[in-house]
C-alpha positions in Angstrom: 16.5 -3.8 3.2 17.9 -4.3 -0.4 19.9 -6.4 -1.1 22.0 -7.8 -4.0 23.4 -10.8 -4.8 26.3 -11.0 -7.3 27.9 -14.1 -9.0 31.6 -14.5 -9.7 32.3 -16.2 -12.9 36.2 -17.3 -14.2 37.1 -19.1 -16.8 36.0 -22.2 -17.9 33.2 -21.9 -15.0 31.5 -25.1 -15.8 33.8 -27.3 -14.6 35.0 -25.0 -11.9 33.3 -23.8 -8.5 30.7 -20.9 -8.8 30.7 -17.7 -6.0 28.0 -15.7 -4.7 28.0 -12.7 -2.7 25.5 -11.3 -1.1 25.1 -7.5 0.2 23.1 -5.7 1.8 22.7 -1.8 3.0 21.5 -2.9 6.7 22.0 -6.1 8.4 19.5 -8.9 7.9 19.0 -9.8 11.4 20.3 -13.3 12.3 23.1 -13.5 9.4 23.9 -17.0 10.8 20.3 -18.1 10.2 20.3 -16.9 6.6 23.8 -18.5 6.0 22.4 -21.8 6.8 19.0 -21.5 4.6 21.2 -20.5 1.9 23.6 -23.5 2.5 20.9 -25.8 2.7 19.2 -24.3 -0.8 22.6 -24.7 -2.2 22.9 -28.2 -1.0 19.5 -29.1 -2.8 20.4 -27.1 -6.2 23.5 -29.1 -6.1 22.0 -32.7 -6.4 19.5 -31.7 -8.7 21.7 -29.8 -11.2 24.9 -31.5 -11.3 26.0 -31.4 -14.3 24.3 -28.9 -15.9 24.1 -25.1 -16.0 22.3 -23.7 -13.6 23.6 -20.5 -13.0 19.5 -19.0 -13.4 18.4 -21.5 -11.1 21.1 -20.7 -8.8 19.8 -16.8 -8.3 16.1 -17.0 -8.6 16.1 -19.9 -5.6 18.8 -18.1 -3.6 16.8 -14.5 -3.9 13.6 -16.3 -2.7 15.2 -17.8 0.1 16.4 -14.1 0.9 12.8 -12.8 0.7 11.1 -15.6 2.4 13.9 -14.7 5.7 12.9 -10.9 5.8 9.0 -12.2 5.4 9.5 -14.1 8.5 11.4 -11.3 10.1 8.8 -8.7 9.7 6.1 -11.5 10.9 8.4 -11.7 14.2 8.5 -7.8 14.8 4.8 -7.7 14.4 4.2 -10.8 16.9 6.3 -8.3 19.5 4.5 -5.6 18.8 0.8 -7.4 18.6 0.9 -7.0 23.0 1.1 -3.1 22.3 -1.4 -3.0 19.5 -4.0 -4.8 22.2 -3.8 -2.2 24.3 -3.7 0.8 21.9 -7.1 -1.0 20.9 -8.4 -1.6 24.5 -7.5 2.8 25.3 -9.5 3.5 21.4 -12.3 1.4 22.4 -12.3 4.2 25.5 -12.7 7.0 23.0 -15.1 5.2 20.6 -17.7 4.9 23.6 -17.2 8.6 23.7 -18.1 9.6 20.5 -21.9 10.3 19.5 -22.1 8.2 16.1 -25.3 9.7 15.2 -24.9 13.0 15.1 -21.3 12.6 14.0 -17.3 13.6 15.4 -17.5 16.8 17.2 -21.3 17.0 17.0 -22.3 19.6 14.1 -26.0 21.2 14.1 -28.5 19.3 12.0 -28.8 21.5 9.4 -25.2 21.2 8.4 -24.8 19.2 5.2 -24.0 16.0 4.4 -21.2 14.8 3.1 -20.0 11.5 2.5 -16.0 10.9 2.9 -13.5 8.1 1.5 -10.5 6.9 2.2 -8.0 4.7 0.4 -4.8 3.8 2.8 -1.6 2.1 2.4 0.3 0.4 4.8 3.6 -1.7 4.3 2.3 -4.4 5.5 -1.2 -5.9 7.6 -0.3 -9.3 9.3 -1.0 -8.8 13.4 -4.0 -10.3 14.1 -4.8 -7.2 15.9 -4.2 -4.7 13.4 -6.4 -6.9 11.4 -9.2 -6.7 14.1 -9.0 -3.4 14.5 -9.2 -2.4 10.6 -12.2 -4.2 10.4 -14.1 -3.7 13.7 -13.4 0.2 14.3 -15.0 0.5 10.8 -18.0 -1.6 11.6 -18.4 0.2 15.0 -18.1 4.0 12.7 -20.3 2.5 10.1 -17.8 2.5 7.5 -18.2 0.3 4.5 -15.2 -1.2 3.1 -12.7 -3.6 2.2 -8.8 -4.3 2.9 -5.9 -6.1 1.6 -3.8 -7.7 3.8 -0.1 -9.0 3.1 2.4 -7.0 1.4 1.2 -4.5 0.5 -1.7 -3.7 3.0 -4.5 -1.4 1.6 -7.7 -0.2 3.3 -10.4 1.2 1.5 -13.5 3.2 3.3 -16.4 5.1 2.9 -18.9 6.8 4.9 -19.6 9.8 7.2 -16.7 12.4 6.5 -16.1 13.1 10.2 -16.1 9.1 10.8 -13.2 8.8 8.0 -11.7 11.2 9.7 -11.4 9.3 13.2 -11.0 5.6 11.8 -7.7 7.0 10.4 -6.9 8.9 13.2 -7.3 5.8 15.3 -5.1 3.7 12.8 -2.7 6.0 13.2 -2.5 5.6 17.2 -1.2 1.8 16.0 2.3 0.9 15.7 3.2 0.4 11.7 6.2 0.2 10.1 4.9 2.8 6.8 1.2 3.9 7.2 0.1 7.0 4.6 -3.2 8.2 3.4 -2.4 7.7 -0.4 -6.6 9.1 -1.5 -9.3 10.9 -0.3 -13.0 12.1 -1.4 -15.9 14.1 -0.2 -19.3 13.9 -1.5 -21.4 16.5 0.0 -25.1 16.1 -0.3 -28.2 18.1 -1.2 -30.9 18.8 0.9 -32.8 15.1 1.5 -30.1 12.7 1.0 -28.5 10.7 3.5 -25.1 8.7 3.2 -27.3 5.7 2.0 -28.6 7.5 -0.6 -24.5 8.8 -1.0 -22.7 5.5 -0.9 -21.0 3.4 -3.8 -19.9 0.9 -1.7 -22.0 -2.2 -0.5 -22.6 -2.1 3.4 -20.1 -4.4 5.6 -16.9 -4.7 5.3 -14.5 -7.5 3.4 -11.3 -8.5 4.2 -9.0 -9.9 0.8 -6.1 -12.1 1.5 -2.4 -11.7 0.4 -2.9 -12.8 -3.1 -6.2 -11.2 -3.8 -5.2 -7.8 -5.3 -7.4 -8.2 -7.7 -10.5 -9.1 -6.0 -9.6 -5.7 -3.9 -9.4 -3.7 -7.1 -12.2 -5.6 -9.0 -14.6 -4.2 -5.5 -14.0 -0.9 -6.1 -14.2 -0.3 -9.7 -17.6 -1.9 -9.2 -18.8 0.5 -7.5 -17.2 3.1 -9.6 -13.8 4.0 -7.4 -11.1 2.7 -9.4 -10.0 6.4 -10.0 -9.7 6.4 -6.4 -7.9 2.6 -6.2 -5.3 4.5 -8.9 -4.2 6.5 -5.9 -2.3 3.6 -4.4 -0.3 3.7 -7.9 -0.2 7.2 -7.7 -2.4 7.5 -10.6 -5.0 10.1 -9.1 -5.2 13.6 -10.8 -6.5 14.7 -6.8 -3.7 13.0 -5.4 -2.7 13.9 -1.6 0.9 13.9 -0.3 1.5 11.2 2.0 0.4 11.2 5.4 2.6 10.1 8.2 2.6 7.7 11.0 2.2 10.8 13.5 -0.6 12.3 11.1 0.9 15.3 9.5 -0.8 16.6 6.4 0.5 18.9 4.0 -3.5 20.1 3.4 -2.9 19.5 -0.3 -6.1 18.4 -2.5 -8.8 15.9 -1.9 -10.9 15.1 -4.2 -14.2 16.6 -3.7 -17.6 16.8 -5.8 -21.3 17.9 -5.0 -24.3 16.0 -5.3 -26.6 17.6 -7.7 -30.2 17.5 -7.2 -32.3 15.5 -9.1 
């Protein structure tokens, strides 16, 4: 929700009071609850800068206290959501056990290439416990090496079989999120004698970076040689595909796709 906070100045303001008003587009929640953090911040500002300007001060500690209110917000909605999530997680775990992992989704003959997918996601936000689970164990069960970011935003970087790509997002879609879109994808398909082993950039497991560790998330993948595909999440990537929404529609735009030349 955006929101704006603008101070009224008259003349001679340093010896006179200061105003603030604060707007928003959408309510923000419990007003009453914000009123008082901002009160109580005001309260504070007051004994430490009386006397002196502060008018800086003043907006930089107010617009915090505004963003650490719609942090705790969004932390609340997912807490009433997490009960959901559990079971969306206990009905995928249903179709996981259904799905042959070595031969692949939807069982293709053996003589059908291989070819090695990735997938870059963006999410508004990873904080449930239980989306957190379920990024990291339904990639482990599809043997999908990876990393995520979690916080604001939340990324998810994976790579392995193209036809288990496919399903992890399909199953992250099935979870309740406030904005989840595919921002990157890319195929690798492989010659005759490789395997995804032989195809993969990225180290096997999967690593889990916390709120503040964007750039341990980015510094992973150009190491293995995908910060083209990181640039997606900046919308930096010449192969770039439209966003995918929370019910899975695709435009069928671009992916990025190359072949493995033999050596």
């Amino acid at each position: 929700c955006p929101c704006f906070v603008s101070p009224q100045l008259v003349p001679y303001y340093l010896f006179s009071f200061l105003s603030l008003f604060l707007s928003c587009f959408q309510a923000i929640g419990a007003d009453s609850t914000l009123q008082a953090k901002l009160r109580e911040k005001l309260l504070e500002l007051e004994e430490t800068c009386c006397g002196g300007e502060c008018l800086y001060q003043v907006l930089v500690e107010v617009l915090r206290c505004i963003e650490e209110h719609l942090e705790e917000q969004e932390e609340e909605e997912e807490e009433e959501l997490d009960d959901d999530d559990d079971d969306d997680e206990r009905q995928t775990a249903l179709l996981l056990g259904e799905v042959d992992l070595g031969g692949g989704v939807g069982g293709s003959g053996s003589d059908a290439p291989i070819v090695l997918g990735r997938r870059l996601c963006f999410s508004h936000h990873i904080i449930a416990p239980s989306k957190r689970s379920a990024v990291i164990n339904w990639a482990v069960q599809l043997g999908l090496a990876g990393a995520s970011k979690i916080g604001w935003p939340g990324l998810i970087c994976v790579e392995g079989e193209e036809r288990h790509c496919q399903l992890y997002v399909q199953l992250l879609q099935r979870l309740r999120w406030k904005r989840f879109t595919v921002r990157g994808e890319q195929q690798v398909e492989g010659a005759a004698g490789d395997t995804i082993e032989t195809l993969r950039s990225l180290p096997r497991g999967f690593i889990e970076y916390q709120q503040e560790e964007m750039h341990l998330f980015a510094a992973h993948l150009k190491q293995a040689g995908l910060e083209e595909l990181f640039m997606t999440f900046m919308k930096g990537y010449k192969h770039n595909n439209d966003d995918i929404d929370d019910d899975g529609g695709d435009d069928g735009n671009s992916s990025g796709k190359e072949k493995r030349k033999k050596k």
